[in-house]
C-alpha positions as CSV (number, residue, x, y, z in Angstrom):
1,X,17.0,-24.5,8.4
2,X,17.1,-21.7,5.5
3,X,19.2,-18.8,5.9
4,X,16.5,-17.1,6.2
5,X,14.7,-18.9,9.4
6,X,18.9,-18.8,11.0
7,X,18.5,-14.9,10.7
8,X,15.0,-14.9,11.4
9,X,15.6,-16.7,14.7
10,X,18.8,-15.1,15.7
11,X,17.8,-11.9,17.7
12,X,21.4,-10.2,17.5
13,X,22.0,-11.4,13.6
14,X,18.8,-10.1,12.9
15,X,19.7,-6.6,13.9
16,X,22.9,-6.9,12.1
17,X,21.6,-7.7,8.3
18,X,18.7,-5.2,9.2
19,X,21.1,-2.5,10.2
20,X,23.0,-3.3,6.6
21,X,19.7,-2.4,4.6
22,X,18.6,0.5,6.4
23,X,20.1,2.8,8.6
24,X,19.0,2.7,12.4
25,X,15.8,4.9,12.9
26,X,14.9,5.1,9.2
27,X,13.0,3.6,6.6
28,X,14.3,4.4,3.3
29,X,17.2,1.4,2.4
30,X,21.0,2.1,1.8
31,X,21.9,2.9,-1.9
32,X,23.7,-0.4,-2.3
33,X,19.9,-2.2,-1.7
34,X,18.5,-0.2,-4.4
35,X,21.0,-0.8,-7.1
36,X,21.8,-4.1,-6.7
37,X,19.8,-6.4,-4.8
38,X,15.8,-5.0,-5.1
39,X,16.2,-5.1,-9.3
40,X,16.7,-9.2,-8.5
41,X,14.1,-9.2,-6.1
42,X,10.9,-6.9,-7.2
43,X,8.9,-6.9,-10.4
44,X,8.5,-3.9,-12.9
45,X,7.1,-5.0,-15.9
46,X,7.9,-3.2,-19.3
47,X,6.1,0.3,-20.2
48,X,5.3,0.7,-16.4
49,X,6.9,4.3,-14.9
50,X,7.5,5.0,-11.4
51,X,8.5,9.0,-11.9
52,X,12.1,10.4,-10.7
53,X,10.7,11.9,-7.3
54,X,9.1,9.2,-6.0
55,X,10.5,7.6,-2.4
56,X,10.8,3.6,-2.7
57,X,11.8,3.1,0.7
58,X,11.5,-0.6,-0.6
59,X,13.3,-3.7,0.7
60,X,14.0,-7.4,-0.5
61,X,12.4,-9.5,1.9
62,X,8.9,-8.2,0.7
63,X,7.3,-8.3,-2.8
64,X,7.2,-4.9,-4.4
65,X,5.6,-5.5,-7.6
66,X,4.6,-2.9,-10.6
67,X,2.4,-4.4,-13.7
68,X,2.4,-3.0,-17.6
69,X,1.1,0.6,-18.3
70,X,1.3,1.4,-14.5
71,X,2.5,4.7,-13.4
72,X,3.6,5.8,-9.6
73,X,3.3,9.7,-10.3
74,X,5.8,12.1,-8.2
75,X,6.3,12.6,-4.3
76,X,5.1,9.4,-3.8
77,X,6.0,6.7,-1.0
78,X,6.0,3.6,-1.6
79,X,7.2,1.2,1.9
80,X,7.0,-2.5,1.9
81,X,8.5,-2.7,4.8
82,X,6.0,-4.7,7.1
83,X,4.1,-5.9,4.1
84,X,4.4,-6.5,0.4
85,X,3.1,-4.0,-2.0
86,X,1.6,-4.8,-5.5
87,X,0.1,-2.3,-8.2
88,X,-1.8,-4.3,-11.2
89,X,-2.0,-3.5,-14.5
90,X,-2.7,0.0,-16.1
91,X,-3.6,1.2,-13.0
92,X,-2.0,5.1,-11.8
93,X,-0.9,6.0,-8.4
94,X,-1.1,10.3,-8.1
95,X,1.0,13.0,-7.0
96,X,2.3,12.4,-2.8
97,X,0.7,9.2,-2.4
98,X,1.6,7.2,0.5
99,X,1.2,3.3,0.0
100,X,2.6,1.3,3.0
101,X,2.1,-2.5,3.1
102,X,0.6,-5.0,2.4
103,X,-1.5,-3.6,-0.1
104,X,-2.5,-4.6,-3.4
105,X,-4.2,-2.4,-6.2
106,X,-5.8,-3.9,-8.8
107,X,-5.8,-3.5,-13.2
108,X,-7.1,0.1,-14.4
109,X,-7.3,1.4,-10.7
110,X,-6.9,5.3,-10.0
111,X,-5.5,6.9,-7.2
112,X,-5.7,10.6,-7.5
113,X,-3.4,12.8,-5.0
114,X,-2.6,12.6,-1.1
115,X,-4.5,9.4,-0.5
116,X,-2.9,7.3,2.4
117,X,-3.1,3.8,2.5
118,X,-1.7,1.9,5.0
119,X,-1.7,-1.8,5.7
120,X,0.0,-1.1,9.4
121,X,-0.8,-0.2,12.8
122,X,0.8,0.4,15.7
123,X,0.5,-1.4,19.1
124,X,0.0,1.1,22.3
125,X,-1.4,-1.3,24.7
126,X,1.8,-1.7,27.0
127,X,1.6,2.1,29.1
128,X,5.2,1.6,29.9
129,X,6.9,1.8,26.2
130,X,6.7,4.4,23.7
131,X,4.5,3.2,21.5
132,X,7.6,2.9,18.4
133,X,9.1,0.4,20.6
134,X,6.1,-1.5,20.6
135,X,4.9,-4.3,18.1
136,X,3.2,-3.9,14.9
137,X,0.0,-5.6,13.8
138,X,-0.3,-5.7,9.4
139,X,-3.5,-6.4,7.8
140,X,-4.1,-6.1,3.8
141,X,-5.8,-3.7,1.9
142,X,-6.7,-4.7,-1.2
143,X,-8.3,-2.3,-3.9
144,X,-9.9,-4.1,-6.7
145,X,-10.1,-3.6,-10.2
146,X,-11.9,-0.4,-11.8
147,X,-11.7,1.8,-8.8
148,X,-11.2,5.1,-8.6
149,X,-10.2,6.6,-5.5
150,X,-10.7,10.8,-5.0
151,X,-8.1,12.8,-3.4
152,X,-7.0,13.2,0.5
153,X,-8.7,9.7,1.0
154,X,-7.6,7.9,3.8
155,X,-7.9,3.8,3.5
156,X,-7.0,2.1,6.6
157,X,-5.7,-1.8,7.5
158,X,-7.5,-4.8,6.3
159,X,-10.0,-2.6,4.1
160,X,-11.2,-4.2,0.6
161,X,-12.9,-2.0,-1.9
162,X,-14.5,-3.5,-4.2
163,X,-14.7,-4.0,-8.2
164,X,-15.6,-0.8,-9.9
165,X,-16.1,1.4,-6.8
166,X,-15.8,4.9,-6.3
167,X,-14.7,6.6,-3.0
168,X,-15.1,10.6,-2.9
169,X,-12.4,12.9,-2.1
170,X,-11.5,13.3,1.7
171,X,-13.0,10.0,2.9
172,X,-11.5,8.1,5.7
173,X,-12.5,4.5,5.0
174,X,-12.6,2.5,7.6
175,X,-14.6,-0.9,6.6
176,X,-14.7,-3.0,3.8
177,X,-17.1,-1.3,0.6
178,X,-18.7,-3.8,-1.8
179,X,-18.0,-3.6,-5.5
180,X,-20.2,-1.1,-7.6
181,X,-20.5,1.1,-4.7
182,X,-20.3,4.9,-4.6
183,X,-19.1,6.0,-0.5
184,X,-18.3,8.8,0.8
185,X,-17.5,10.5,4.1
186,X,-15.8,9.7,7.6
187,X,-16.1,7.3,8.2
188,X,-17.2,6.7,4.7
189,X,-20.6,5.3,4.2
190,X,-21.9,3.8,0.8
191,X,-25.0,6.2,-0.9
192,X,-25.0,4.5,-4.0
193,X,-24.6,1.0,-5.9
194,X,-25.2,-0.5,-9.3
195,X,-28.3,-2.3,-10.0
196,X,-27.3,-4.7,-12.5
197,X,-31.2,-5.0,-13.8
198,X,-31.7,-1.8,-14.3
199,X,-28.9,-0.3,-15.5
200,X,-28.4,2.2,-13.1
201,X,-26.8,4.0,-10.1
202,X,-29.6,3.8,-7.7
203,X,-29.3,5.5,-3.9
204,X,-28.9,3.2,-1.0
């Protein structure tokens, strides 16, 4: 058995190694994590920038991974907490994003500012618990190459948008949009798509 699986399977050592990387009731990981265990963990590849006030409340035993020419602009979060995060290449993530995991963003994708992505939800079934006691479900987002992604958009677990897709500013999307698409709205709701034989952006 890895060290891993013994911790893993240990209810009480568990909490212990979790209490060392983050303090009980938070989500951002002790100073020690972030200077010298997630450099030997997470990738940042070479002329990629992830600006001075951005929050990495990012942890080793999920990928975090940051590909050339990639920027993660100010007032960002970035949590791979539940699920690991990657960010292709060339691609730029805008002022107070939140990104929590798993996500992954594709080469030459832009996120303007105050989108929320997020690859978690919480369980409220159980009327008894508060509903932070209760279990989380994950399920990826994945945006693919190309996109562009407006402002205040809201992108919600297990969502792909597709290659070369545009989503207008204040959207809440909520299923999957196919690639070449234009949506908009909540929930958002595809009103044009690329027509390969024509040429053209034709309404849907």
């Amino acid at each position: 058995m890895s060290i891993i699986q013994t911790i893993k399977s240990n209810p009480g050592l568990k909490k212990f190694v979790h209490w060392t990387l983050i303090p009980r009731g938070q989500a951002r990981p002790r100073k020690w994590v972030k200077w010298f265990v997630n450099p030997f963990f997470h990738k940042v590849e070479r002329g990629s920038k992830i600006n001075w006030y951005t929050r990495m409340d990012v942890l080793p035993f999920n990928s975090f991974e940051l590909g050339k020419g990639s920027t993660i602009e100010d007032f960002s979060t970035i949590n791979n907490g539940v699920g690991p995060i990657k960010i292709g290449q060339y691609s730029r993530v805008g002022i107070s994003n939140v990104l929590i995991g798993p996500v992954t963003i594709g080469n030459h994708v832009i996120l303007a500012q105050n989108i929320v992505m997020s690859g978690l939800n919480h369980g409220y079934e159980d009327v008894t618990k508060p509903i932070h006691e209760q279990p989380v479900t994950t399920s990826p987002i994945t945006i693919e190459d190309d996109s562009w992604i407006g402002a205040n958009v809201v992108v919600t677990a297990g969502v792909t948008i597709g290659k070369h897709s545009v989503i207008a500013a204040g959207a809440v999307v909520t299923k999957s949009i196919p690639p070449f698409s234009i949506a908009v709205g909540n929930p958002a709701r595809v009103i044009k798509q690329y027509d390969a034989a024509s040429g053209e952006w034709k309404r849907v």
